[in-house]
VEXRO-145977 format. One record per atom (N, C-alpha, C, O): residue in three letters; x, y, z. Coordinates in pm, whole numbers, plus 32768, in hexadecimal, padded with zeros to 4 digits. Each point is the difference from the previous one (the first is absolute). Layout:
N
AlaXYZ
...
***
This chain:
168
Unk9E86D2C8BE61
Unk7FB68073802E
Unk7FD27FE5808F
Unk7FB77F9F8017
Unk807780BE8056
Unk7FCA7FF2809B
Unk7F7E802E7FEC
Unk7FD180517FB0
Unk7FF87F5F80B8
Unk7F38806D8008
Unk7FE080617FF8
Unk7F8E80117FD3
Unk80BB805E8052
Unk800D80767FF6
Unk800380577F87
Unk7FD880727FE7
Unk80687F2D7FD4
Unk800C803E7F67
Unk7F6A7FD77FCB
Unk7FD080597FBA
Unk7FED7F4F8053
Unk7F997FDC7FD3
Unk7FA080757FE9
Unk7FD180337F9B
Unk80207FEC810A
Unk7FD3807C801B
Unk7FFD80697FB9
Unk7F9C80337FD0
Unk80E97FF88025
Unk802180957FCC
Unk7FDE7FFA7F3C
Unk7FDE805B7FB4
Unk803C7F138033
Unk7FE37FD77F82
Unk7F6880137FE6
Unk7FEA805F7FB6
Unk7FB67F67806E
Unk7F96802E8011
Unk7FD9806A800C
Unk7F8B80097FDB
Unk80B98084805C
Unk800280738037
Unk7F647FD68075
Unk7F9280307FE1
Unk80797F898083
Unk7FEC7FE0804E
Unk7FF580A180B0
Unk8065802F8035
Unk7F347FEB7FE6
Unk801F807C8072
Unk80887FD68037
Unk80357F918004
Unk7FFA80F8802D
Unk80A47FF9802A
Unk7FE47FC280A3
Unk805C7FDD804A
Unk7F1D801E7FD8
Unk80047FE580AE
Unk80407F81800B
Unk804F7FE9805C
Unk7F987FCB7F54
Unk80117F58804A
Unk80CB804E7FD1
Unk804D7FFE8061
Unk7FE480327F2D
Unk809080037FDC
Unk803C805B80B4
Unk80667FE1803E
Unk7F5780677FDD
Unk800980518080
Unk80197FA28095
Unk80447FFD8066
Unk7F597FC47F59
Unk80147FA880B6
Unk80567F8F8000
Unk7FFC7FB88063
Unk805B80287F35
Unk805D7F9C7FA7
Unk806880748031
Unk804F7FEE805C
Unk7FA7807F7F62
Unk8078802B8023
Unk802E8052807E
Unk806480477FF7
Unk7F5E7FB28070
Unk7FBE800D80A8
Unk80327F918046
Unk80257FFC8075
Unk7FD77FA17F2E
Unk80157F54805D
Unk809C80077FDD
Unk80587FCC8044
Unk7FBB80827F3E
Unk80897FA57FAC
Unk8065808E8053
Unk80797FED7FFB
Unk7F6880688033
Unk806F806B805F
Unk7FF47FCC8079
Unk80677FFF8044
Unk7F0B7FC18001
Unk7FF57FB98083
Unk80587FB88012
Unk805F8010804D
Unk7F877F827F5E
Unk80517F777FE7
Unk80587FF27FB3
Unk7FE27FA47FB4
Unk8091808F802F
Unk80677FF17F81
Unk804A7F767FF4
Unk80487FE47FA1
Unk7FA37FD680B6
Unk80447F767FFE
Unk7F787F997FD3
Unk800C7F887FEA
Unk7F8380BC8010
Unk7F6F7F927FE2
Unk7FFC7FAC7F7A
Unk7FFC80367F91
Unk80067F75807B
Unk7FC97FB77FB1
Unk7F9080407F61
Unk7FA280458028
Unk80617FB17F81
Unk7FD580417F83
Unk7F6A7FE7801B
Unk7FAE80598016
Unk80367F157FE4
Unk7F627FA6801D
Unk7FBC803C8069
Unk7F9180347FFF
Unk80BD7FC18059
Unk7FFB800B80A0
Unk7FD480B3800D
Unk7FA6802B8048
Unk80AC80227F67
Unk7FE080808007
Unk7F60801F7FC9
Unk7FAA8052801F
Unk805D7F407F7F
Unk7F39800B7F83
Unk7F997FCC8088
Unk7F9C80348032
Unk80977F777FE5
Unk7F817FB18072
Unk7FFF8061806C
Unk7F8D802C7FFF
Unk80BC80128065
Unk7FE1806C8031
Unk7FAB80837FEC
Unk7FAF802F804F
Unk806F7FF67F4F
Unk7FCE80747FD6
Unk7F8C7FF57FD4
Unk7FB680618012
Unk80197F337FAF
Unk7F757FA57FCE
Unk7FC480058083
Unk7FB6805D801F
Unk80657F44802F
Unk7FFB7FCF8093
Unk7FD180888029
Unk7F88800C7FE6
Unk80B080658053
Unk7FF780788054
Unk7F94804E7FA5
Unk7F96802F8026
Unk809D7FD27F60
Unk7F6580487FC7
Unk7F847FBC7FF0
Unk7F96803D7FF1
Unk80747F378013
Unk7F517FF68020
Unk7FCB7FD1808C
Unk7F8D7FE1801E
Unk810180228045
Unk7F9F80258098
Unk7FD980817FFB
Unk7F8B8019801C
Unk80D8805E7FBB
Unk7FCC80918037
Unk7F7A80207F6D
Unk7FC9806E7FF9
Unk80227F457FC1
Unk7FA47FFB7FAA
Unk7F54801C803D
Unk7FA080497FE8
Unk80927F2C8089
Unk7F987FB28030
Unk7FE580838064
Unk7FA580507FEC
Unk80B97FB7807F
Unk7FF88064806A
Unk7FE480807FEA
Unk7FD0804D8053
Unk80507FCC7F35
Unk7FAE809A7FD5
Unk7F827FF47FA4
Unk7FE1805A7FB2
Unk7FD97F33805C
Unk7FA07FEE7F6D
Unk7F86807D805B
Unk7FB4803C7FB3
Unk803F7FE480E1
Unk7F8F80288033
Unk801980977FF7
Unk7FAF80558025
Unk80F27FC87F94
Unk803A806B7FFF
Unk802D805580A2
Unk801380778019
Unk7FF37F178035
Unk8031801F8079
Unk804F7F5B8016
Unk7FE37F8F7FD7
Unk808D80AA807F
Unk804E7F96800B
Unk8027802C80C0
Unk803A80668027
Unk7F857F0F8044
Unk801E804A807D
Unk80847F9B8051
Unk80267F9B7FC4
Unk8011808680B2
Unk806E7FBB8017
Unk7FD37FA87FFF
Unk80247FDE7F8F
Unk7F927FBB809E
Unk7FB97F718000
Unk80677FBA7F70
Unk80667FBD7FF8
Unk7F44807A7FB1
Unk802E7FF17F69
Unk805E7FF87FD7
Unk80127FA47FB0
Unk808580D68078
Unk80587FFD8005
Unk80597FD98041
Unk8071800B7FD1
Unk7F837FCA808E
Unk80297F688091
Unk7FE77F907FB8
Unk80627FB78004
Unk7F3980147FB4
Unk7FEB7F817FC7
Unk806A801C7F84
Unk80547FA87FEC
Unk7FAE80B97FCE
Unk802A7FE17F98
Unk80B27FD98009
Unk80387FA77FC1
Unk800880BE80A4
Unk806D7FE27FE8
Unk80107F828069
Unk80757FDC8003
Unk7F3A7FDC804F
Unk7FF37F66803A
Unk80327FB07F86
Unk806E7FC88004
Unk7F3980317F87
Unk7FF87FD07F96
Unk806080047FBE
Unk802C7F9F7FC1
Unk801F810A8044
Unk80827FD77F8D
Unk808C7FD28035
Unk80697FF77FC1
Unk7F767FE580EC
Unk80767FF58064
Unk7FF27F5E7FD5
Unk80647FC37FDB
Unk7EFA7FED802C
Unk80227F8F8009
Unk80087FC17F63
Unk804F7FA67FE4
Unk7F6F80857FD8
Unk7FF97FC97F64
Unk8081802E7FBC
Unk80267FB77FA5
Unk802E80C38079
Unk806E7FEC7FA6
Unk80B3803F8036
Unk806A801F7FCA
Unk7F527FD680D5
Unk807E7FE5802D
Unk805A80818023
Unk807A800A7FFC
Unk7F188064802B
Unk80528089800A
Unk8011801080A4
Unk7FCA7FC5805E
Unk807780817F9F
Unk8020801D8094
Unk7F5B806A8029
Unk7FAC80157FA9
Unk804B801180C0
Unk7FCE803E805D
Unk7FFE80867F9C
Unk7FAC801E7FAB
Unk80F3803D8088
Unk7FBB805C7FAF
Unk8024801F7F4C
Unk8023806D7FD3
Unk7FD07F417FFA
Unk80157FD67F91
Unk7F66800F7FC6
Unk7FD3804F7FAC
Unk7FE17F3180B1
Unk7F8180007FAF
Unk7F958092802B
Unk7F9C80297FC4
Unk80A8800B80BA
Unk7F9B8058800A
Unk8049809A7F91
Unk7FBE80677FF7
Unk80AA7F8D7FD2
Unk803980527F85
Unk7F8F7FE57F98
Unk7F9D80417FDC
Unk80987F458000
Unk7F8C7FD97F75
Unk7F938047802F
Unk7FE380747FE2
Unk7FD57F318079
Unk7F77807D8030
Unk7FD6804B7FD6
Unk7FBA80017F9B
Unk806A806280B5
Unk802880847FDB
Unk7FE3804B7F68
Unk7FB7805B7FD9
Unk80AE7F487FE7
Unk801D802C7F9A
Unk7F997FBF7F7D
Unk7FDB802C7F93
Unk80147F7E809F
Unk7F757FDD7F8C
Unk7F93803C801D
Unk7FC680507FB7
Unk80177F8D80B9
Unk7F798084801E
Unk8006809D7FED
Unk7F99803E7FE4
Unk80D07FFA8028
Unk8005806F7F7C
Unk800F80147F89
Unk7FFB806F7FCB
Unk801E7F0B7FEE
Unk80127FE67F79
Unk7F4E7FF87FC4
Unk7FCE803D7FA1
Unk7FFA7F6B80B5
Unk7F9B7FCB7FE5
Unk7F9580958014
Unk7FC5802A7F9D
Unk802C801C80EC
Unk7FCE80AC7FFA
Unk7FE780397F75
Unk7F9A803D7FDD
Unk80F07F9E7FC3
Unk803380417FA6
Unk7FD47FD47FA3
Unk8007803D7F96
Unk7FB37F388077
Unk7FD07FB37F61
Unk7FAF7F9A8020
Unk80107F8B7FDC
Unk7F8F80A4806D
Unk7F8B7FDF8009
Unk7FA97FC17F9F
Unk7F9F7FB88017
Unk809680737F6B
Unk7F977FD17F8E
Unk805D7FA87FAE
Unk7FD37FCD7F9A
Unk809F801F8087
Unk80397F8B7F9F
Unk7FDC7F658000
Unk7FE47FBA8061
Unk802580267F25
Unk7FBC7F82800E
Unk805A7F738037
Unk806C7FDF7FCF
Unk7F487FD080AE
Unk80407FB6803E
Unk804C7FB47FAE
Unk806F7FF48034
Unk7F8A7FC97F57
Unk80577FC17FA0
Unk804380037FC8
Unk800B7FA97FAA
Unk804B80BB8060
Unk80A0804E800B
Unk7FFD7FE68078
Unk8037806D8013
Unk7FB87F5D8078
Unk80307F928045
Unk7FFD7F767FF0
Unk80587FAA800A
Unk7F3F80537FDD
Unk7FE67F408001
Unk806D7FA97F8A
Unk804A7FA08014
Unk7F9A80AD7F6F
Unk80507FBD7FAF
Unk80737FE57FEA
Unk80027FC57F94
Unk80AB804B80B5
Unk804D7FDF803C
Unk7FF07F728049
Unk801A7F8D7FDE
Unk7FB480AA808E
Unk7FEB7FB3805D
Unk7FCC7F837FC4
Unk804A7FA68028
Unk7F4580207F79
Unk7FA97FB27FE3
Unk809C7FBB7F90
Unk7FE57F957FC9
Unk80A880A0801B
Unk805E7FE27FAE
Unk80527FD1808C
Unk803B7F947FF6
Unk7FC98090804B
Unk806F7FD08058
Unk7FDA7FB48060
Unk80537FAC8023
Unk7F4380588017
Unk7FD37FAB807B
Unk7F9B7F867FDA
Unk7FC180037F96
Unk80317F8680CF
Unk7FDD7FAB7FC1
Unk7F56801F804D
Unk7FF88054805A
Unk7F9F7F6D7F7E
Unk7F817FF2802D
Unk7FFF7FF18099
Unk7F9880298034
Unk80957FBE7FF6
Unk7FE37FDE809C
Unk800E805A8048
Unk7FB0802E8052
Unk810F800C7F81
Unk802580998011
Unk7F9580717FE4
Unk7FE780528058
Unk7FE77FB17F49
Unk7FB0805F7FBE
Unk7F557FFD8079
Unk7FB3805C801C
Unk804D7F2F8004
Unk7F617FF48046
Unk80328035809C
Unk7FA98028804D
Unk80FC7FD87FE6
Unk8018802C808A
Unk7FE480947FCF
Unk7FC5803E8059
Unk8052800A7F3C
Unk7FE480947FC7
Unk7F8480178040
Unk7FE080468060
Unk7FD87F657F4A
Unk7F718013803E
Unk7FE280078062
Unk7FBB80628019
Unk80607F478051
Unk7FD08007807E
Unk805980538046
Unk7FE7800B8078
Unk8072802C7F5E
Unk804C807E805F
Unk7FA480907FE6
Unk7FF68061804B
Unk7FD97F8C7F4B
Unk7FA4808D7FF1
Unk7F967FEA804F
Unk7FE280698039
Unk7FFC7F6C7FD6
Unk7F5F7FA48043
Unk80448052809C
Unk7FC880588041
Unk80AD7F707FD7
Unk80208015808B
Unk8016806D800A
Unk800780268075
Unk800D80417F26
Unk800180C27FF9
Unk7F77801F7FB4
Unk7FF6805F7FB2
Unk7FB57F5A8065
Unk7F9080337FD6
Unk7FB480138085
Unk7FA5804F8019
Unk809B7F4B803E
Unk7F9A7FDE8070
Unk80368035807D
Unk7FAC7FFC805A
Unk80BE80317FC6
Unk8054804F8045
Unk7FCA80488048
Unk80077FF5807B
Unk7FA980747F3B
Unk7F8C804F8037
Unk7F997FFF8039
Unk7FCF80638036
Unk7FF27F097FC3
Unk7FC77FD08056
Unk7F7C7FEA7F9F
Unk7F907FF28033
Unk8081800B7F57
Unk7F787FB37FBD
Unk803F801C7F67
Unk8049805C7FDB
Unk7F7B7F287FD2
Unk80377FF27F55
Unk7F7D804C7FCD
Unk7F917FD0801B
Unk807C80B57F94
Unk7F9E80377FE3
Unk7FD17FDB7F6F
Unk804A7FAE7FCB
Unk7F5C80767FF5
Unk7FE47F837F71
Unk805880747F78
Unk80297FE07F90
Unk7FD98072809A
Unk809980287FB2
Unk806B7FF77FEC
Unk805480247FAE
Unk7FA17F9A80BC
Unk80C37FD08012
Unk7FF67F537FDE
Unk80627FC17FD6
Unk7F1B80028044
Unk80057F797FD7
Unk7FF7800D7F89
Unk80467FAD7FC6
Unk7F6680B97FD2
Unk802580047F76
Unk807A800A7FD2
Unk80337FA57FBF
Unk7FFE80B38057
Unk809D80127FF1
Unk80667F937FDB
Unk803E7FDE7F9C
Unk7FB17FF48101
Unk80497F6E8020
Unk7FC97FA27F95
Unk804E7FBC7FBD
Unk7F2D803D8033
Unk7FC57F8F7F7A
Unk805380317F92
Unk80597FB77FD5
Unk7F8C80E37FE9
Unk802B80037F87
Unk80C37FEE7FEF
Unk802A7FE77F8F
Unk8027802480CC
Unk80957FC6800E
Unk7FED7F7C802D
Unk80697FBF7FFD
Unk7F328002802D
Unk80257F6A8007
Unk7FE07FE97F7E
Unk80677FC87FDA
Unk7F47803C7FB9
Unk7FFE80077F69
Unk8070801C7F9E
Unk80147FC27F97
Unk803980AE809D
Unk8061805A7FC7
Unk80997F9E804A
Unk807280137FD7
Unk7F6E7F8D8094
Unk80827FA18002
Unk7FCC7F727FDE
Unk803B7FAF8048
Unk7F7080177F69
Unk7FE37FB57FB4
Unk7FF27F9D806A
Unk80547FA98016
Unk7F4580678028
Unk7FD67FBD80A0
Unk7F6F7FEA7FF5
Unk7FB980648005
Unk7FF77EF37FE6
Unk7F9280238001
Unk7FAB80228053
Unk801C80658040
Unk7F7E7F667FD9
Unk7F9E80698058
Unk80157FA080C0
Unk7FEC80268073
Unk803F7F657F55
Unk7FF37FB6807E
Unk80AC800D8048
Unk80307FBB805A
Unk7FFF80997F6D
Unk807C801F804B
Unk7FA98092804C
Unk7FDF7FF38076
Unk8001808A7F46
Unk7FC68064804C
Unk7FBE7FEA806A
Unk801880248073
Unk7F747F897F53
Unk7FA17F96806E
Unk80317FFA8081
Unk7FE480478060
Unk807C7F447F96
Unk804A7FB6805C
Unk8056807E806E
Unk800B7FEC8079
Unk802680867F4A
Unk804A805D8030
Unk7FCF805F8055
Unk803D8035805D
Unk7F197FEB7F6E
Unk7FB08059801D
Unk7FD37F9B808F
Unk7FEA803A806B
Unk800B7F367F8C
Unk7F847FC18063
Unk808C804D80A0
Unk7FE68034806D
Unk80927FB07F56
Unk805D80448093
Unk7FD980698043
Unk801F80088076
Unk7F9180657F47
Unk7FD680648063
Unk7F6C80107FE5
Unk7FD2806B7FD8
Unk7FE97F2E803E
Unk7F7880017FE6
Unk7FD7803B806F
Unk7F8A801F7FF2
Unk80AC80068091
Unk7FA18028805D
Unk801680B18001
Unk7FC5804F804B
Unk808A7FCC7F63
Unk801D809A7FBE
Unk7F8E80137F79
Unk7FDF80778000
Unk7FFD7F637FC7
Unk7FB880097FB4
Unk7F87803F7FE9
Unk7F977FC38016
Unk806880C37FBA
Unk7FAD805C802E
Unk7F567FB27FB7
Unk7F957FF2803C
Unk808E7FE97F36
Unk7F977FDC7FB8
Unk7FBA7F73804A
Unk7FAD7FBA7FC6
Unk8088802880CE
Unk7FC17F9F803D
Unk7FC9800D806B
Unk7FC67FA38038
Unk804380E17FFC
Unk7FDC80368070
Unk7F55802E7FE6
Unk7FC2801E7F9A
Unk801F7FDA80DF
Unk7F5D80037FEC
Unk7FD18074805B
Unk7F88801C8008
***
C-alpha cells in the first residue's frame, strides 16, 4: 500500500490526495516518497504562512527559497508549488496539521524532521516578527512530528530576535 492509499483508506480530506495529485501531473517522473515529503513539506510552510490568514510576498519568497534549497526544485518549480499550496491551504484552513506530519514522522529521520521545524520558524519570521500563534502552531506540529520540546526550543532560539512574545 503507497501513502496515499493510507489516506483515502482512512477516508482522510481529499486536500493533502489533491496536492499529491498537483505534484504527481507537475512531476510525473517524481519519486513516490519524494512526491509525500513535498506535499507534507509545502503544506506545512503555506500552513505556517497563512496561520495569520494573510500570506505576504516576504512569506512567499522565503517559502519557495526553502523548497529551492531543501528539496531541490528549480526556480520556477518551487515558486509553482507555492502557488499552489497557498491556495490549497486558503481552501483548508481548518484541517488538521497531522495529515501532514504523520508521513513525514514515517519517512524522514529526526534531524530531517527538526530542519522541518526550523524552516517554518524561517516562514513564520519572514514577515518580520514570530507571532505567538504561529509559535503555537509550530509547537503543536513539532509534537505532531514526534520532536521534543528542545528541538522546537533550539529552532525557535534561530529567530529569537523576531519574536513577538519577546518584544517589550
Amino acid at each position: 500500500m503507497n501513502f496515499f492509499d493510507f489516506f483515502k483508506q482512512n477516508k482522510k480530506t481529499d486536500s493533502i490526495n489533491d496536492i499529491h495529485d498537483f505534484l504527481n501531473s507537475t512531476f510525473p517522473h517524481m519519486d513516490e516518497e519524494r512526491l509525500v515529503i513535498l506535499s507534507c513539506f509545502a503544506g506545512l510552510l503555506a500552513r505556517i504562512a497563512y496561520t495569520d490568514f494573510n500570506v505576504c510576498q516576504r512569506e512567499k519568497s522565503e517559502m519557495e527559497k526553502i523548497l529551492r534549497d531543501v528539496t531541490n526544485l528549480t526556480e520556477d518549480e518551487a515558486k509553482h508549488v507555492t502557488e499552489y499550496s497557498i491556495k490549497m491551504m486558503k481552501q483548508l484552513s481548518g484541517l488538521d496539521t497531522r495529515s501532514y506530519c504523520t508521513p513525514l514522522v514515517d519517512i524522514l529521520s529526526q534531524n530531517e524532521r527538526y530542519k522541518v521545524l526550523k524552516a517554518l520558524f524561517a516562514i513564520a519570521a519572514a514577515d518580520g516578527e514570530v507571532d505567538r500563534v504561529e509559535s503555537n502552531e509550530i509547537s503543536y506540529i513539532a509534537n505532531s512530528l514526534v520532536l521534543e520540546k528542545k528541538y522546537f526550543l533550539s529552532a525557535q532560539a534561530d529567530v529569537k530576535e523576531y519574536l513577538k512574545t519577546l518584544q517589550v
